[in-house]
PyMOL Python script that loads the backbone (N, CA, C, O; Angstrom):
from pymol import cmd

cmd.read_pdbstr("""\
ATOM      1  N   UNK A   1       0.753   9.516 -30.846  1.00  0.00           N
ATOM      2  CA  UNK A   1      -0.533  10.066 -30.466  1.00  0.00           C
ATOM      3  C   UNK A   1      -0.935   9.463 -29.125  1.00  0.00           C
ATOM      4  O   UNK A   1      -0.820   8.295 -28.751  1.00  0.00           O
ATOM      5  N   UNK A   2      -1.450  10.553 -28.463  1.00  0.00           N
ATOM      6  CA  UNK A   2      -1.767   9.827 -26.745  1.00  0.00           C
ATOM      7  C   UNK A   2      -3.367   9.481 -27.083  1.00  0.00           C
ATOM      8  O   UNK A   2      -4.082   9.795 -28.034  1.00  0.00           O
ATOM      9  N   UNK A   3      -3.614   8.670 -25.842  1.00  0.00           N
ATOM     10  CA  UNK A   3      -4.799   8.177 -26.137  1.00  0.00           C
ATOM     11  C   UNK A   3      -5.568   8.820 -24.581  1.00  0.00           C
ATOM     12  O   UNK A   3      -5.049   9.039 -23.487  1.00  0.00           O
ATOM     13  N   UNK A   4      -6.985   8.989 -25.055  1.00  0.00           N
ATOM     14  CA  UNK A   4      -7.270   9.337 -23.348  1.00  0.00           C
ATOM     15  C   UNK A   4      -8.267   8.305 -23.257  1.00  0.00           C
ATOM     16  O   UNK A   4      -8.936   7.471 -23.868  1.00  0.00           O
ATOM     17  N   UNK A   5      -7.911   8.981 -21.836  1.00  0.00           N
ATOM     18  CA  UNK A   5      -8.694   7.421 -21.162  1.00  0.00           C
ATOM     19  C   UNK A   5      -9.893   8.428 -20.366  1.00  0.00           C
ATOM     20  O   UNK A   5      -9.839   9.619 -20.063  1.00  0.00           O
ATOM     21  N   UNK A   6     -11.014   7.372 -20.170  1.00  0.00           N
ATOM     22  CA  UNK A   6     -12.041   8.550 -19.316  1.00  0.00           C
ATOM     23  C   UNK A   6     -12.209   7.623 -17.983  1.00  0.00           C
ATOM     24  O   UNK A   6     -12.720   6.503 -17.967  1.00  0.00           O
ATOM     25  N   UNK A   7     -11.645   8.364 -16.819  1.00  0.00           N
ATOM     26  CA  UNK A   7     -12.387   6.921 -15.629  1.00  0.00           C
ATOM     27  C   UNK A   7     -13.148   8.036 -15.150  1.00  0.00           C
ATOM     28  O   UNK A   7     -12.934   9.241 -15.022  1.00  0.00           O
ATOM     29  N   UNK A   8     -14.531   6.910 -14.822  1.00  0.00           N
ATOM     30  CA  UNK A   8     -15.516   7.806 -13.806  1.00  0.00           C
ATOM     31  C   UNK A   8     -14.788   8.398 -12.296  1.00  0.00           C
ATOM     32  O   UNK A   8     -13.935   8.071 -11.471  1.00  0.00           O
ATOM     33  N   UNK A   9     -15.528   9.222 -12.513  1.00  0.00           N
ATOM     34  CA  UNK A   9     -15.157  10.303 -11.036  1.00  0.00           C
ATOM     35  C   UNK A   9     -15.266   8.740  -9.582  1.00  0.00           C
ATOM     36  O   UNK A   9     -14.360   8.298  -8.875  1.00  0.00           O
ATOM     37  N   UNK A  10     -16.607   8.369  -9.651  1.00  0.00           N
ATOM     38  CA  UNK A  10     -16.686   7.528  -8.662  1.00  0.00           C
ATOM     39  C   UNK A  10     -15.621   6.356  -8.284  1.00  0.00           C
ATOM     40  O   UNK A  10     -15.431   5.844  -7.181  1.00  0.00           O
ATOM     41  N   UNK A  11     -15.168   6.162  -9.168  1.00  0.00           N
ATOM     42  CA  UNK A  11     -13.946   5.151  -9.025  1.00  0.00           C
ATOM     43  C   UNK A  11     -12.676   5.677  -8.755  1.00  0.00           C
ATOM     44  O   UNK A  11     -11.722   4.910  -8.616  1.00  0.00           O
ATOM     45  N   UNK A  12     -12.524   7.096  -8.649  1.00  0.00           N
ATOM     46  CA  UNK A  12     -11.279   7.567  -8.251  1.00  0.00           C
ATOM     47  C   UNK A  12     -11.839   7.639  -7.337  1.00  0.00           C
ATOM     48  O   UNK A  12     -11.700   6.481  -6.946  1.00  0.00           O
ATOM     49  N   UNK A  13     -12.645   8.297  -6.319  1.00  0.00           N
ATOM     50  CA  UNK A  13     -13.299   8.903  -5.750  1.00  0.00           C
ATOM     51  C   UNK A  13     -12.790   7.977  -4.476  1.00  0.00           C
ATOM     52  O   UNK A  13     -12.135   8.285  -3.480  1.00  0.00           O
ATOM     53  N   UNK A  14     -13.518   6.356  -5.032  1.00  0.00           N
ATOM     54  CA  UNK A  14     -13.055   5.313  -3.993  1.00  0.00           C
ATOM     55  C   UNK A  14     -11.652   4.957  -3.801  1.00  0.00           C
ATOM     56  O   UNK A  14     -11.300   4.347  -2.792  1.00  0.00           O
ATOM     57  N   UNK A  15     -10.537   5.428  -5.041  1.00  0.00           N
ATOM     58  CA  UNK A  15      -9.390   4.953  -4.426  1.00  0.00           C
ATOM     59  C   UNK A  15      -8.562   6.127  -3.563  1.00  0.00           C
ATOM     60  O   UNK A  15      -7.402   5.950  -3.190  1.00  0.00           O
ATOM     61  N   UNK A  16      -9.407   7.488  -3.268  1.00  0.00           N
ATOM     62  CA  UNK A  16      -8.504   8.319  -2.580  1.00  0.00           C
ATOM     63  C   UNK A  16      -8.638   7.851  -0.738  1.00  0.00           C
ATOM     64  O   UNK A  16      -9.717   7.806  -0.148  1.00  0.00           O
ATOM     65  N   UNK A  17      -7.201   7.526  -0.052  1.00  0.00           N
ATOM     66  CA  UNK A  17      -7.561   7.457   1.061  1.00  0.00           C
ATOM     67  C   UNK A  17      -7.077   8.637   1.954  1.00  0.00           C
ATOM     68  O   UNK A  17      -6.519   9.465   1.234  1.00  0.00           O
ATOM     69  N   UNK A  18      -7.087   8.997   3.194  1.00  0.00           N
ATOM     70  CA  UNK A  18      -6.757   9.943   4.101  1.00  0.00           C
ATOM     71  C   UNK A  18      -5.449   9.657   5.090  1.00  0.00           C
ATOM     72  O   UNK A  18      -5.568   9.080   6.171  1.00  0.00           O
ATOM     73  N   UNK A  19      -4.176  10.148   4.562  1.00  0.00           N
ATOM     74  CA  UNK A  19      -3.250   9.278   5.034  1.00  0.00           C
ATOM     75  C   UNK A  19      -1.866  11.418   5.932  1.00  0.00           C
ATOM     76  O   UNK A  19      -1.267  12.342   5.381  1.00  0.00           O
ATOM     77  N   UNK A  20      -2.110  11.045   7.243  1.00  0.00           N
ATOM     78  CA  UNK A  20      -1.306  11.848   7.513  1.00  0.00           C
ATOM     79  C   UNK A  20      -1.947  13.188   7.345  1.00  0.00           C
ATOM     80  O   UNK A  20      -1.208  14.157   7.169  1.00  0.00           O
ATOM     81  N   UNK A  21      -3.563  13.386   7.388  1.00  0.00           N
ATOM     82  CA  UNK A  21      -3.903  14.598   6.882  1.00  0.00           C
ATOM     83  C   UNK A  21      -4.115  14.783   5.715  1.00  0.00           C
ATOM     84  O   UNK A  21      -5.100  15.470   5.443  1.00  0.00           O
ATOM     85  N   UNK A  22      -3.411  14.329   4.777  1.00  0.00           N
ATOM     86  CA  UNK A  22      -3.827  14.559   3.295  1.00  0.00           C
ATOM     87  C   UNK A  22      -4.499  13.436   2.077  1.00  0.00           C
ATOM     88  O   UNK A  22      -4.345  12.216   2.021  1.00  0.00           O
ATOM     89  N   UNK A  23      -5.155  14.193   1.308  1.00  0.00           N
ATOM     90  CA  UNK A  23      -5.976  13.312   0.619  1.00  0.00           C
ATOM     91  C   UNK A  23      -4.838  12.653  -0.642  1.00  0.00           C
ATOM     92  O   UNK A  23      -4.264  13.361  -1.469  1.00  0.00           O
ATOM     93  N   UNK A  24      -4.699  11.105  -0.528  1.00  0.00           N
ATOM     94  CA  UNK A  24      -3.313  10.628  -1.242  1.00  0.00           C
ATOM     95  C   UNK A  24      -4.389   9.532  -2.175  1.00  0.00           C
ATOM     96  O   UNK A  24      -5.474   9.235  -1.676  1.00  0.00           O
ATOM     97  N   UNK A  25      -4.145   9.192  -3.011  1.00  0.00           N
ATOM     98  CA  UNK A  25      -4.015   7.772  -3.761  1.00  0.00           C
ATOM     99  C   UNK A  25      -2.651   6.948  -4.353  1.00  0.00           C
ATOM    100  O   UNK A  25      -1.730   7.304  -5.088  1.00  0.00           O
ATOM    101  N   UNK A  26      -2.955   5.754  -3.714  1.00  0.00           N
ATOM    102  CA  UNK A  26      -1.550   5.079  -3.506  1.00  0.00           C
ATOM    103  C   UNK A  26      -1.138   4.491  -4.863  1.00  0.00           C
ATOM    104  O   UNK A  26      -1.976   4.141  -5.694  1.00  0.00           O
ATOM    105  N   UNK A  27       0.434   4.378  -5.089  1.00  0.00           N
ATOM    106  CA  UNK A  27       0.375   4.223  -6.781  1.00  0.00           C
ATOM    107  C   UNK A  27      -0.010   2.840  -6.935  1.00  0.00           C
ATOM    108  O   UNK A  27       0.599   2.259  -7.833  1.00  0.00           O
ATOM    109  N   UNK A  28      -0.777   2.224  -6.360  1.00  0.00           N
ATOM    110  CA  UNK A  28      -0.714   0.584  -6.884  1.00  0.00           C
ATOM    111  C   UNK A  28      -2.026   0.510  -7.405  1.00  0.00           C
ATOM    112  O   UNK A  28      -2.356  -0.314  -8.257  1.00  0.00           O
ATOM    113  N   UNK A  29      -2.942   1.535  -6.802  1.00  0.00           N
ATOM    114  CA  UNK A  29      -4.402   2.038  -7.359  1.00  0.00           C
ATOM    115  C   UNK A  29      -4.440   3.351  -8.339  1.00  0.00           C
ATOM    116  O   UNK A  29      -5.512   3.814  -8.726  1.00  0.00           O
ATOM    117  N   UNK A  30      -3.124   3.929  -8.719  1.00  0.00           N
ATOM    118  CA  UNK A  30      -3.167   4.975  -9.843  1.00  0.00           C
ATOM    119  C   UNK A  30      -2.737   3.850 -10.959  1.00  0.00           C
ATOM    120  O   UNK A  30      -3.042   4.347 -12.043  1.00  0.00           O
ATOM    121  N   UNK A  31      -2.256   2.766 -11.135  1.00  0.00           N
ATOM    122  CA  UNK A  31      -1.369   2.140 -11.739  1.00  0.00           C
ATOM    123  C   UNK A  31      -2.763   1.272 -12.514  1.00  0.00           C
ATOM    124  O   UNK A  31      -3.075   1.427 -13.694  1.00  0.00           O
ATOM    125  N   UNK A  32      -3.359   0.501 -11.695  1.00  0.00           N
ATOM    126  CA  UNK A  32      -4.689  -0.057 -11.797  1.00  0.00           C
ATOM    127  C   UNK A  32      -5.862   0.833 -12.491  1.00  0.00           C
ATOM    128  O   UNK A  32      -6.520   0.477 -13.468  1.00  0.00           O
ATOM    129  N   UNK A  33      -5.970   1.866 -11.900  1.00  0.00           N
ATOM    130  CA  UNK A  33      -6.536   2.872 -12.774  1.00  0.00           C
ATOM    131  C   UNK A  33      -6.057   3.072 -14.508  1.00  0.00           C
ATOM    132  O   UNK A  33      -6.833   3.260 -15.445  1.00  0.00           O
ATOM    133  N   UNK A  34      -4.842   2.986 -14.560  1.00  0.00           N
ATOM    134  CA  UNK A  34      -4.486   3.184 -16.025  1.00  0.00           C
ATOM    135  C   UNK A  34      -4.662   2.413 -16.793  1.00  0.00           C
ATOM    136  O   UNK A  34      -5.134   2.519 -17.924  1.00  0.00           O
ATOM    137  N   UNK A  35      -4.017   0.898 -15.830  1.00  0.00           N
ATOM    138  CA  UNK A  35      -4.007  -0.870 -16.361  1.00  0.00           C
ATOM    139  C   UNK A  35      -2.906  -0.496 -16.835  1.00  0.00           C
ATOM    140  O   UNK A  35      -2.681  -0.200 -18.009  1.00  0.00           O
ATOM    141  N   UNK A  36      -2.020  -0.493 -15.762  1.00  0.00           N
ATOM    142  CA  UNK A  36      -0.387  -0.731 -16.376  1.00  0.00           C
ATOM    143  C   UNK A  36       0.043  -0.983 -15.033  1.00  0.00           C
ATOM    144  O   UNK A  36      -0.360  -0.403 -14.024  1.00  0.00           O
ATOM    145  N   UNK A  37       1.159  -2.183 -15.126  1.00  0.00           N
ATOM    146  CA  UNK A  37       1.444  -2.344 -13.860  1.00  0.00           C
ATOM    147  C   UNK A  37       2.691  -1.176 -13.199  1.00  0.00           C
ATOM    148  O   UNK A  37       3.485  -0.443 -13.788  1.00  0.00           O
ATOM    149  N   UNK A  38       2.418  -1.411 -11.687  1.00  0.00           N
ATOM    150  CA  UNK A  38       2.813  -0.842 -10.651  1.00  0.00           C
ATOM    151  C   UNK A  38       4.260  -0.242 -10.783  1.00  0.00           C
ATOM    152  O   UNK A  38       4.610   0.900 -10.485  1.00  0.00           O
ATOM    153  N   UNK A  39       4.977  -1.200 -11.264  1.00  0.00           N
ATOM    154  CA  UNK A  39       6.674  -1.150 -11.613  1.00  0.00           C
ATOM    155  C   UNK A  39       6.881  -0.235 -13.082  1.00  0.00           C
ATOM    156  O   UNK A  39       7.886   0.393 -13.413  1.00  0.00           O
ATOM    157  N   UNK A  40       5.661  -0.374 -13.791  1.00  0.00           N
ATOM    158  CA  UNK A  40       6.099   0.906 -14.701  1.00  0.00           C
ATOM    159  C   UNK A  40       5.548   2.289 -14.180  1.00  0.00           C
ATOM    160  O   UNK A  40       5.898   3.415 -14.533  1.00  0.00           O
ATOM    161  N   UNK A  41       4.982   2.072 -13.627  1.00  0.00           N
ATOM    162  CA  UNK A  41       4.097   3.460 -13.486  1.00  0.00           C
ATOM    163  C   UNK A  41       5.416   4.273 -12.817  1.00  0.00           C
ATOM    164  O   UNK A  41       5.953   5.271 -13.299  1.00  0.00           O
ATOM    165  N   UNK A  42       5.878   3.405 -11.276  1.00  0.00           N
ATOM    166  CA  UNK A  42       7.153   4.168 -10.729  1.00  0.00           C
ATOM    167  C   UNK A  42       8.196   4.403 -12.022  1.00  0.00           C
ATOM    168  O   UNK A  42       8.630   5.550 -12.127  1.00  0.00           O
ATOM    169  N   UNK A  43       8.457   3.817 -12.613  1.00  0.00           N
ATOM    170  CA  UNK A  43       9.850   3.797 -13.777  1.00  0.00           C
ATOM    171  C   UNK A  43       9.216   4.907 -14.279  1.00  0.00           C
ATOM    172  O   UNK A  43       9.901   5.855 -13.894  1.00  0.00           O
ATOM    173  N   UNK A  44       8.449   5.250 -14.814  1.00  0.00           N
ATOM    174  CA  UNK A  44       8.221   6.461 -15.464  1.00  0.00           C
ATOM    175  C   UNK A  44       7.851   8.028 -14.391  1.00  0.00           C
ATOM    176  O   UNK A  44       7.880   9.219 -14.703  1.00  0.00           O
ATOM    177  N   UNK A  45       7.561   7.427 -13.233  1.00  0.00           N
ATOM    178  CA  UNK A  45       7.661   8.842 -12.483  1.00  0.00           C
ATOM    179  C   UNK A  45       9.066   9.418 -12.408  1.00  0.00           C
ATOM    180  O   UNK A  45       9.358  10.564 -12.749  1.00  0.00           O
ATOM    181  N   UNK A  46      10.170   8.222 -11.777  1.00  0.00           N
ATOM    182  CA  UNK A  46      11.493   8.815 -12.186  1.00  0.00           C
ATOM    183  C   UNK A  46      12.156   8.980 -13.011  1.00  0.00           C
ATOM    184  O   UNK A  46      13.198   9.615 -12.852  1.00  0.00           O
ATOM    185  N   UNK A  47      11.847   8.544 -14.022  1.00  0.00           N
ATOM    186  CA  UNK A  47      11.945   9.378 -15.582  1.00  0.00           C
ATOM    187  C   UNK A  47      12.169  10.007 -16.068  1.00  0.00           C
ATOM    188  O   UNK A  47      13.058  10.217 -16.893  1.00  0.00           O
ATOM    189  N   UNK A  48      10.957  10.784 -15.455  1.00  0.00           N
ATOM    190  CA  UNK A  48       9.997  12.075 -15.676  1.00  0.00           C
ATOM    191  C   UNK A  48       9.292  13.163 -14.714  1.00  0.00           C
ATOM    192  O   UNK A  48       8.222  13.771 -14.672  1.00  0.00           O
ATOM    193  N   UNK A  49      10.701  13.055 -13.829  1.00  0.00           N
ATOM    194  CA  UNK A  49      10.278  13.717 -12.493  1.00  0.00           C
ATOM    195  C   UNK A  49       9.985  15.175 -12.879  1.00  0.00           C
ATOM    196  O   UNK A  49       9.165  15.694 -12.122  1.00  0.00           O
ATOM    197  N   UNK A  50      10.396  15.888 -13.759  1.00  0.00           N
ATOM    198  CA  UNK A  50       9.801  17.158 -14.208  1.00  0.00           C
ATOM    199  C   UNK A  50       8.266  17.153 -14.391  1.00  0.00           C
ATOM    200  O   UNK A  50       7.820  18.129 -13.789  1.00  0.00           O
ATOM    201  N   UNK A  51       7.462  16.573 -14.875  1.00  0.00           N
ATOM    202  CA  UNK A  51       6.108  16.664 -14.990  1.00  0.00           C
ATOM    203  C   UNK A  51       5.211  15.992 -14.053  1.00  0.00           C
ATOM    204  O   UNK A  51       3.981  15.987 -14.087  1.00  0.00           O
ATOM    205  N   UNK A  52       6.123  15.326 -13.065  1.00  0.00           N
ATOM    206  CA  UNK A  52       5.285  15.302 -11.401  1.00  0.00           C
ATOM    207  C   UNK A  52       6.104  16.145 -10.361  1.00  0.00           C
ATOM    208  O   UNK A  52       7.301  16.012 -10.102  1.00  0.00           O
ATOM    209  N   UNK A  53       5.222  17.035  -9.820  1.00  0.00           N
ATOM    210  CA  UNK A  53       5.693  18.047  -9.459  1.00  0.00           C
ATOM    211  C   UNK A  53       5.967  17.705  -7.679  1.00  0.00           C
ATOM    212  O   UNK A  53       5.376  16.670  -7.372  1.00  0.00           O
ATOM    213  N   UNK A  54       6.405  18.078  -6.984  1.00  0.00           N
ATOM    214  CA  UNK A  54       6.651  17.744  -5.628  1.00  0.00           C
ATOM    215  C   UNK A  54       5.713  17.748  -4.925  1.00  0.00           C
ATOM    216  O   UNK A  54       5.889  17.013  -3.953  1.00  0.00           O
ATOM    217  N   UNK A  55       4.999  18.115  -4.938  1.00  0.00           N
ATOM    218  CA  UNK A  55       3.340  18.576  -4.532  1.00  0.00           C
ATOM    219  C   UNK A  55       2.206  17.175  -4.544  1.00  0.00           C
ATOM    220  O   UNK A  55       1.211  16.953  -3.854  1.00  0.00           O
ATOM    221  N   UNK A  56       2.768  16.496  -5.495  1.00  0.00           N
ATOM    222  CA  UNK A  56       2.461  15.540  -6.736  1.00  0.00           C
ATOM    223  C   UNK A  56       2.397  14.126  -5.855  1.00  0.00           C
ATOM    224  O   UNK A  56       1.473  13.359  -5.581  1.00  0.00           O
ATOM    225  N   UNK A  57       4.062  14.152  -5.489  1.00  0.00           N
ATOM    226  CA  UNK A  57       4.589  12.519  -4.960  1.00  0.00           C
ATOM    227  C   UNK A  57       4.961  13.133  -4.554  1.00  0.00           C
ATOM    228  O   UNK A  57       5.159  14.310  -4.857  1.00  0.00           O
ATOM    229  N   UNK A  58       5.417  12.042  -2.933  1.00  0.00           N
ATOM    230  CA  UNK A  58       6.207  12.104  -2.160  1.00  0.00           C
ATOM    231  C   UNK A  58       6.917  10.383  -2.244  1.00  0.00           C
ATOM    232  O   UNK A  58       6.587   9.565  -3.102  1.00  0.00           O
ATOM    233  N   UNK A  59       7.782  10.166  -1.300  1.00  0.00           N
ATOM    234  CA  UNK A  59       8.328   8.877  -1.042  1.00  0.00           C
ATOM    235  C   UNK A  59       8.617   8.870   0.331  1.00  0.00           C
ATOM    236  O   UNK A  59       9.108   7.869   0.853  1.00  0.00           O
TER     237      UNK A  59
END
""", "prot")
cmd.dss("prot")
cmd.show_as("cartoon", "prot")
cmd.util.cbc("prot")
cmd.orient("prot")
C-alpha cells in the first residue's frame, strides 16, 4: 500500500529554480521533499525509467 504524502504548494514552490529557460527542481530538493536520500531517489529513477518520462529528467 502506497502512502501519500501532502507537501504544501509553497514549499515546492520555493524549491523550483529557473535553469536554461526552464522551470527545473533539482533532485537533491525532490529527494528532501520526500525525506529519502538523494542516492535512492536517482536508483529508483533508473529503475524505473518508464514512469519518468523524458520530459520529466534530463542528465
Amino acid at each position: 500500500m502506497s502512502k501519500k504524502i501532502l507537501i504544501p504548494e509553497m514549499v515546492v514552490i520555493t524549491k523550483i529554480i529557473h535553469l536554461r529557460g526552464k522551470r527545473v527542481i533539482i533532485d537533491k530538493d525532490i529527494a528532501e521533499l520526500y525525506d529519502v536520500p538523494t542516492k535512492r531517489l536517482n536508483e529508483q529513477v533508473k529503475r524505473n525509467l518508464m514512469r519518468f518520462p523524458k520530459t520529466l529528467c534530463f542528465n
